[in-house]
C-alpha positions as CSV (number, residue, x, y, z in Angstrom):
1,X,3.3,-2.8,0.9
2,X,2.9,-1.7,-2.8
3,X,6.6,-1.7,-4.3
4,X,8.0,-4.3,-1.5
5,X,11.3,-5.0,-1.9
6,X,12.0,-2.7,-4.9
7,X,10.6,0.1,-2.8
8,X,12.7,-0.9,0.1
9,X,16.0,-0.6,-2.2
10,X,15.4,2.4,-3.2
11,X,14.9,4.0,0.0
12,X,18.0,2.7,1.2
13,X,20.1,4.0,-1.4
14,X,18.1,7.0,-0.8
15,X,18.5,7.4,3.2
16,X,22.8,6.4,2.6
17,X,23.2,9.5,0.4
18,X,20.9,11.7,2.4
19,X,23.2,10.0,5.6
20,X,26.4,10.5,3.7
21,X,25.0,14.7,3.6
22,X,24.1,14.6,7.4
23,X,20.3,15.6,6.0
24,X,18.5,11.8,6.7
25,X,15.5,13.8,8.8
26,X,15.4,17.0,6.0
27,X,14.9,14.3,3.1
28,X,12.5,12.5,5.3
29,X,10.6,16.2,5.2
30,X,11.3,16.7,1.8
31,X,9.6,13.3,0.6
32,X,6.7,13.5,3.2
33,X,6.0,16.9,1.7
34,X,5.8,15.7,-1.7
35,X,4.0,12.9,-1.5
36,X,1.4,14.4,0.1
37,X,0.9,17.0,-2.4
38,X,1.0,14.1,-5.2
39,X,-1.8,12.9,-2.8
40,X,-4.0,15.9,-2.6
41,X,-4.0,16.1,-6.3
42,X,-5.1,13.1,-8.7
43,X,-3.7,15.3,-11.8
44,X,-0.7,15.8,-10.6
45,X,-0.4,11.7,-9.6
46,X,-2.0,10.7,-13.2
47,X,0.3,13.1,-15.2
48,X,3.6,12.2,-13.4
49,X,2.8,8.2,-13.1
50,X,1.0,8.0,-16.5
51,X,3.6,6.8,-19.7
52,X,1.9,8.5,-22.2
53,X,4.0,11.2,-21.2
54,X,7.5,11.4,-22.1
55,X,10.0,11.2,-18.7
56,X,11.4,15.0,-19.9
57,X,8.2,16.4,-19.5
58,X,7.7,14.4,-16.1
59,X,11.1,15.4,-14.9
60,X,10.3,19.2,-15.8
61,X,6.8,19.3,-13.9
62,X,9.1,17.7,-11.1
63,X,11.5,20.0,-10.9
64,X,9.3,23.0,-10.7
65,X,7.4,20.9,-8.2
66,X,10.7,20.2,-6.0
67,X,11.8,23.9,-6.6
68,X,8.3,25.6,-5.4
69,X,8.5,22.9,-2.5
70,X,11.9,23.8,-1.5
71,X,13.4,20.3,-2.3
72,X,17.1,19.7,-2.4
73,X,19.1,18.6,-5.3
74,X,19.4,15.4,-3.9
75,X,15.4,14.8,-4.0
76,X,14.9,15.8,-7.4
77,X,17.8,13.9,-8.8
78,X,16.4,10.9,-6.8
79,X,12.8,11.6,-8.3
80,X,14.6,11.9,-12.1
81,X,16.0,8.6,-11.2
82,X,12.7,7.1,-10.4
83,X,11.4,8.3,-13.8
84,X,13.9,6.7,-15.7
85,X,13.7,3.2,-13.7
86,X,9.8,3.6,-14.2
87,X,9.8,3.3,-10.2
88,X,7.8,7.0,-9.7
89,X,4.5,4.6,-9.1
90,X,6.3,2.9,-5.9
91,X,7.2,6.4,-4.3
92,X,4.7,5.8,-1.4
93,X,5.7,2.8,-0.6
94,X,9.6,4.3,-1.0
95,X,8.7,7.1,1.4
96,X,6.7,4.7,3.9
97,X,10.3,2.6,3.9
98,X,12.3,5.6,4.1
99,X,10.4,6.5,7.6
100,X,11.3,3.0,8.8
101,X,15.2,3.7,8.3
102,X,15.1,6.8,9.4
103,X,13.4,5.6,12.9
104,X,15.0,2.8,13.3
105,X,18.6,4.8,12.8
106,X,17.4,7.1,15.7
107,X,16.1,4.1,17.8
108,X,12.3,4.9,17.8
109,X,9.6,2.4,16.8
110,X,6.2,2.8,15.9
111,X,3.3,0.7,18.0
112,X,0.5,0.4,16.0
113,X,-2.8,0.1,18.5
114,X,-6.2,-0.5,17.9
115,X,-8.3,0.4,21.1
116,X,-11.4,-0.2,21.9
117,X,-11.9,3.6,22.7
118,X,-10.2,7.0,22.0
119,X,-7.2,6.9,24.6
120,X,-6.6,10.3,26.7
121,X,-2.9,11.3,26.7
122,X,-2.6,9.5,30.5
123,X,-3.5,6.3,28.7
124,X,-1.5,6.8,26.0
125,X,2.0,8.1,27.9
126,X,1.4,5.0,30.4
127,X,0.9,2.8,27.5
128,X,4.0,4.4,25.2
129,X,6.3,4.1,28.4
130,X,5.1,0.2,29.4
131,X,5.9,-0.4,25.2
132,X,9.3,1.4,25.8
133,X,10.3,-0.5,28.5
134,X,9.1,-3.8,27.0
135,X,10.8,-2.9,23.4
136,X,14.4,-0.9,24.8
137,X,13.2,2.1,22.5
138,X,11.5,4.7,21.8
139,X,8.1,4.2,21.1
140,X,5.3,6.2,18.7
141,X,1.8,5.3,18.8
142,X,-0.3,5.0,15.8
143,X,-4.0,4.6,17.6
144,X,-7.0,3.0,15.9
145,X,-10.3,2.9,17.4
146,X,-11.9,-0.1,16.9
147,X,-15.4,-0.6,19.4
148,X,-16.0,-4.3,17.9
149,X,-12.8,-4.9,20.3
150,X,-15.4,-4.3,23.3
151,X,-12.9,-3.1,25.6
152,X,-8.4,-3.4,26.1
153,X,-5.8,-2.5,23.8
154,X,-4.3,-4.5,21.4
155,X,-0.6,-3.8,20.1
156,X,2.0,-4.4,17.6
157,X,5.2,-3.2,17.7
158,X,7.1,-5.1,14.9
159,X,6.4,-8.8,15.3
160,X,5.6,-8.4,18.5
161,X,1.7,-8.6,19.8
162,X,0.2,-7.6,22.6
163,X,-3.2,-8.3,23.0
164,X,-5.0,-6.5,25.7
165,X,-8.5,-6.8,24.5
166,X,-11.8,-8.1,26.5
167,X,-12.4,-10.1,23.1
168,X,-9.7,-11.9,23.4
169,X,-9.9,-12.5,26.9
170,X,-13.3,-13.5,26.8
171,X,-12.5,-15.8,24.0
172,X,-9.9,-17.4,26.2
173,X,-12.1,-17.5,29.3
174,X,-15.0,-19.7,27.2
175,X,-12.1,-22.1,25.8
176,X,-10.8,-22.6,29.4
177,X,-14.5,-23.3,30.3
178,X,-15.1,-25.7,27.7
179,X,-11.9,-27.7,27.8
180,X,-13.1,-28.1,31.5
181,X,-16.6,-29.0,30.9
């Protein structure tokens, strides 16, 4: 992760204030929002990340940003702050840690698969609910399609791996066969 632990700082302070204001899943919103429009627009990203250009006239494009975006106080102060620390280039990584606390605080995890195939939504509530029952919460899928797996599931919910796959199994099957032979 880009940012790492300086990136995981900040969101923290920045989901306890947005806790402290009962707003954790508006801010969430709020900072999704705006780093996808710094996302649709290389411009915007070079002006705002680039030090040739003084932090006032960062902060100002920010501001009108937040305000056309409908962005509380708290996120623009926060994105001021960034300016100053010289943090503005870690905010993806800040908003990617800022969804972690803020679904981990409501008990939901996210499984990250990579199938074989596209699942159906049978598959994928059967699979969600056998991760929920394995994990105690909550689950959200993030599905990758990934044919070189052949056929199977494999999946990841924090440390955790399950892997599902015919690869894998296959791979087993012909080191069981040769430690036999």
């Amino acid at each position: 992760m880009t940012g790492g632990t300086a990136a995981h700082r900040y969101a923290k302070a920045l989901f306890g204030l947005a806790q402290d204001e009962h707003r954790h899943r508006e801010v969430r919103g709020e900072i999704e929002t705006l780093a996808a429009l710094f996302g649709e627009s290389r411009e915007l990203r070079d002006a705002l990340l680039t030090p040739l250009h003084p932090a006032s006239e960062r902060k100002s494009v920010l501001q009108e940003i937040g305000q056309h975006a409908g962005t509380s106080r708290l996120v623009q102060n926060f994105l001021s702050y960034l300016i100053d620390q010289r943090r503005l280039i870690d905010f993806d990584a800040i908003v990617d840690a800022y969804a972690e606390f803020s679904d981990h605080s409501e008990g939901l995890v996210t499984a990250e698969i990579v199938a074989a195939s596209p699942l159906d939504e049978r598959r994928q509530d059967r699979l969600r609910r056998a991760l929920s029952e394995r994990t105690g919460q909550e689950v959200r899928l993030q599905i990758e399609v990934d044919p070189a797996l052949i056929g199977g599931v494999i999946a990841k919910v924090g440390d955790l791996v399950f892997d599902g796959s015919l690869r894998t199994q296959l791979g087993q099957l012909r080191a069981n066969l040769t430690a036999k032979a």
